[in-house]
C-alpha positions in Angstrom: -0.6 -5.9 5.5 -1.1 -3.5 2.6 2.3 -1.9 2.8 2.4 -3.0 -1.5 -1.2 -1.9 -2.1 -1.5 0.8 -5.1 -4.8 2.2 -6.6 -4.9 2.9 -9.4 -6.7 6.2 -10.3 -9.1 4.8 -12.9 -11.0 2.5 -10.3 -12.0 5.5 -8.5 -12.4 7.1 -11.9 -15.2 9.8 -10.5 -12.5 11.5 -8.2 -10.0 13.7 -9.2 -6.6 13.0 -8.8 -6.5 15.3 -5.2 -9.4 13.2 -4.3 -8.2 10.0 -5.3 -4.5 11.1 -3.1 -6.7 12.2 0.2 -8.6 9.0 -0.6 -5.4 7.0 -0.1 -4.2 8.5 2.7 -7.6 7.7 4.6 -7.1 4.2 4.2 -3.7 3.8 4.3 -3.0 2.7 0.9 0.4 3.6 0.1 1.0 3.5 -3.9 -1.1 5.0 -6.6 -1.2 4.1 -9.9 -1.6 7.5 -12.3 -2.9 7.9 -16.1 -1.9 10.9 -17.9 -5.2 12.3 -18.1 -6.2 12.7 -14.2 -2.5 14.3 -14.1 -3.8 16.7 -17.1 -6.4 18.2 -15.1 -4.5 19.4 -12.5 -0.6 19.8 -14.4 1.8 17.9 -13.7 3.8 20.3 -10.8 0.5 20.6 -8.9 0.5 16.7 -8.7 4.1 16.3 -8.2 3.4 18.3 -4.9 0.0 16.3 -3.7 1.7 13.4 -4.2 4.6 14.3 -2.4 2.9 15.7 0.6 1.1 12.8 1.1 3.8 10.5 0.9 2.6 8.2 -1.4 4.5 6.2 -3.8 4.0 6.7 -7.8 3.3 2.6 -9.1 3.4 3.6 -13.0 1.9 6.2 -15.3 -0.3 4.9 -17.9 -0.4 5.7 -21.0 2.1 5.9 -23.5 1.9 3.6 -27.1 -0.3 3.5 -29.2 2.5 3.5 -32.1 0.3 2.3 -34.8 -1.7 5.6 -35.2 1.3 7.2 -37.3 3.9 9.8 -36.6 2.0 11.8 -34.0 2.4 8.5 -31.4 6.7 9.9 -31.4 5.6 13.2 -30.4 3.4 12.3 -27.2 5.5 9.1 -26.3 8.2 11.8 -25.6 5.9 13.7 -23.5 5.2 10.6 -21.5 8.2 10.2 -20.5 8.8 13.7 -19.4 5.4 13.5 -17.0 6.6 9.9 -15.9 10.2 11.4 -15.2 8.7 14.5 -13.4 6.1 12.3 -11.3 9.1 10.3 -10.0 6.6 7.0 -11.6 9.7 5.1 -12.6 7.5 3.2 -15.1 5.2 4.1 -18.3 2.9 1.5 -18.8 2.9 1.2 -22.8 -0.6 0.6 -24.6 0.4 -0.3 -27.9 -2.2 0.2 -29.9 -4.4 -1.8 -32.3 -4.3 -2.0 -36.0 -3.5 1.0 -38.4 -6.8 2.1 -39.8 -8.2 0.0 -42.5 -5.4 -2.8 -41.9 -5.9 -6.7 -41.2 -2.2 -7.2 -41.5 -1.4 -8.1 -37.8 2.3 -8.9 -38.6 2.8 -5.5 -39.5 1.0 -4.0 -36.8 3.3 -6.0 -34.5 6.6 -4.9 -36.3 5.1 -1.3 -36.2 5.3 -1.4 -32.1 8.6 -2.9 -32.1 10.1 -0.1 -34.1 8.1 2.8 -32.5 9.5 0.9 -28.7 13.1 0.2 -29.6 12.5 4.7 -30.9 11.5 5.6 -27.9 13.5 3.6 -25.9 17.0 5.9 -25.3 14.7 8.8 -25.0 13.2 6.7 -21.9 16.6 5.5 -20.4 18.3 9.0 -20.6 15.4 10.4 -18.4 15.4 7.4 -16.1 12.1 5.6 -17.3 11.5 1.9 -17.8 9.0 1.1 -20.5 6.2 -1.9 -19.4 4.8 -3.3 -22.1 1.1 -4.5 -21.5 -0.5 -7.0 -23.1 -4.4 -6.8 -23.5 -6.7 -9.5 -23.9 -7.5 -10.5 -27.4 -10.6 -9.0 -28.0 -9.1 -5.4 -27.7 -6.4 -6.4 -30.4 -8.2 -5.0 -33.1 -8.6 -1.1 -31.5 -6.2 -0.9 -28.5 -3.5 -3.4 -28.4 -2.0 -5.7 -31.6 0.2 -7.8 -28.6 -2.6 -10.4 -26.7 0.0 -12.2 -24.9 3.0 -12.0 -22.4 5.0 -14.1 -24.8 4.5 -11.3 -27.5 4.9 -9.0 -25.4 8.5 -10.7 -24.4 9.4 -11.2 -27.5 9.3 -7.9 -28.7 11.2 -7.0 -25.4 13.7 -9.7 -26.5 14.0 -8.5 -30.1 14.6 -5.2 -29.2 17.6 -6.1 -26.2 17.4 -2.9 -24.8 17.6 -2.5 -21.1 14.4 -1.2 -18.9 12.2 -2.0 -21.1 10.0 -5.1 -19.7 6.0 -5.9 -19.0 3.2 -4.6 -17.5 0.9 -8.2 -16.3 -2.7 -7.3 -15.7 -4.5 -10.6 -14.5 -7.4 -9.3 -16.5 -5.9 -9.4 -19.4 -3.7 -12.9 -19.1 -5.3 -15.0 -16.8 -7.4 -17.0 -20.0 -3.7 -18.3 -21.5 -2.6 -21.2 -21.3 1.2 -20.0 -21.4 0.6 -17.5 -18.5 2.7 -19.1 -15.9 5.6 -20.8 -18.3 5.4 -16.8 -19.4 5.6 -15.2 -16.0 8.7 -17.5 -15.4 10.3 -16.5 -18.8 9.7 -13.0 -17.9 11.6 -12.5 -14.3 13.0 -9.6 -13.5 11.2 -7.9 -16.2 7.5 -7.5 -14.4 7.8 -3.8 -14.2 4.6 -3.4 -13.1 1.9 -5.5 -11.6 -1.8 -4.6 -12.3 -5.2 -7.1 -10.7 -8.4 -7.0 -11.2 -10.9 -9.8 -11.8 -12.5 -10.9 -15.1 -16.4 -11.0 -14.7 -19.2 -12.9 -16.4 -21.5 -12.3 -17.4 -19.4 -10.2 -19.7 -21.0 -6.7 -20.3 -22.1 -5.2 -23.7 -19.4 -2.5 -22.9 -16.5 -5.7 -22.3 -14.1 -3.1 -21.2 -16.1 -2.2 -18.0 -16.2 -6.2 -17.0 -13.6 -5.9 -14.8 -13.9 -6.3 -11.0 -13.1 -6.5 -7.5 -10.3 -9.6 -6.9 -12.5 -12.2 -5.9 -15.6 -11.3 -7.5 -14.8 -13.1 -10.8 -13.4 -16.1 -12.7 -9.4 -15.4 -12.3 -7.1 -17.4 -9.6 -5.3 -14.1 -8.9 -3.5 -15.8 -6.2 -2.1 -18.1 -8.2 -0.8 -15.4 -10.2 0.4 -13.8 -7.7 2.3 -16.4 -6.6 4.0 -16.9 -9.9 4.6 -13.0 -9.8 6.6 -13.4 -6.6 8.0 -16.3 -7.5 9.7 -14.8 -10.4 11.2 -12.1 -8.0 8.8 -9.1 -8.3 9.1 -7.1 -5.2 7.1 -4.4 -6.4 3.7 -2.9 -5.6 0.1 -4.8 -6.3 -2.0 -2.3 -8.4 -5.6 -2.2 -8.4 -6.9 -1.4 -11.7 -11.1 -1.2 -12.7 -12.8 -0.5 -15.0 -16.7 -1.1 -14.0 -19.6 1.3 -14.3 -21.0 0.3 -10.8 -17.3 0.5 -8.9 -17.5 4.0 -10.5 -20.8 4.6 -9.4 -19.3 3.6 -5.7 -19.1 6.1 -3.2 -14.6 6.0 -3.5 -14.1 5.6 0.5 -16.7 2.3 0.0 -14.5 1.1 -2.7 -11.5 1.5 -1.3 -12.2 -0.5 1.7 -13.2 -2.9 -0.3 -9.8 -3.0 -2.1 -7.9 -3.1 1.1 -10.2 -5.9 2.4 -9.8 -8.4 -0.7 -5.8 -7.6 -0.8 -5.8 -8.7 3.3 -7.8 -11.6 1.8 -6.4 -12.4 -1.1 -2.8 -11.5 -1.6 -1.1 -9.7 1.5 0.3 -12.8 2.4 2.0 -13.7 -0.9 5.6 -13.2 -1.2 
């Protein structure tokens, strides 16, 4: 069954996003997962209609964040949410960003995402958005995201105490700690969005392209799965790679091969 399967657009990154919709609809995927710059090349009424047409359901929108690059982070957070809003996504999967150029002073990087969140937060909740934070794995701390774990990622969720803001979990990015599950738990109804992929070794030179197919890698995803479930997400499975020879995959191949490792894998978690 693969009535909670969603692809996200950047695993069939060579497709537009018309492709990447008629793609789904061939196999019988259901959900889509959408970043802002696929959305970009067609504007965002064109895609409100493709999607619509082909019945598919919006997973999340990614990105917003990125709050530690200065004052022009407010301006395009804001847009965000409009697209998410007008994509009917629900969701905007928040990236927060990595240190402020020429900064080692993680702290404040950290405190620097909390403030730009709890900023943008109204402006989400008054156009009907919940914010996902997503935590990346550590070695993208420096450039792309200052929060390396669901428990910072909670924590600035809980610091803020706003409502609809909770977490993105990407097994790729948290399957390596040790707090994962105690995490997942702590986190409940707050899994906004669910994103899997597989963590492969040998890691590339490029170590954000070593992502891959569930079941090609290192990561019990069903495990995590199951403690995804267990914590009362009811929400779509999102397929999310990043990996030079899935790219270089005719898209039809690769989504077969995503519908054939969620059968395997994960269609019968609940």
């Amino acid at each position: 069954m693969i009535e909670r399967l969603s692809l996200n657009v950047w695993t069939t990154k060579g497709w537009s996003l018309p492709e990447a919709v008629a793609g789904c609809v061939r196999a019988g995927i259901p959900g889509i997962g959408l970043w802002r710059d696929k959305v970009e090349e067609v504007g965002v009424e064109h895609a409100v209609k493709l999607i619509a047409d082909a019945g598919l359901t919006v997973t999340s929108l990614c990105r917003g964040g990125f709050f530690t690059v200065g004052p022009v982070a407010a301006a395009d957070n804001r847009r965000a949410v409009q697209e998410a809003a007008a994509l009917n996504a629900g969701v905007l999967v928040l990236v927060v960003g990595g240190l402020p150029p020429g900064s080692k002073d993680l702290p404040a990087a950290r405190e620097m995402v909390t403030e730009g969140i709890a900023a943008l937060a109204p402006y989400a909740a008054e156009h009907g958005i919940r914010l996902a934070v997503e935590p990346l794995h550590p070695m993208f701390c420096a450039d792309r995201a200052v929060v390396a774990t669901l428990g910072q990622a909670l924590d600035i969720v809980d610091a803020i105490g706003a409502p609809d803001i909770g977490v993105c979990l990407d097994t790729y990015h948290v399957w390596w700690d040790p707090e994962v599950h105690r995490q997942i738990a702590r986190a409940g109804d707050r899994i906004y969005a669910f994103q899997v992929c597989d963590f492969l070794v040998p890691i590339p030179a490029d170590a954000l392209l070593g992502r891959g197919h569930v079941g090609d890698g290192v990561v019990d995803i069903p495990a995590l799965a199951q403690a995804v479930a267990e914590s009362g997400y009811r929400g779509f499975t999102e397929v999310e790679i990043f990996n030079q020879q899935v790219w270089d995959t005719p898209g039809d191949e690769t989504l077969r091969t995503l519908v054939a490792r969620h059968q395997q894998y994960l269609a019968g978690i609940r």
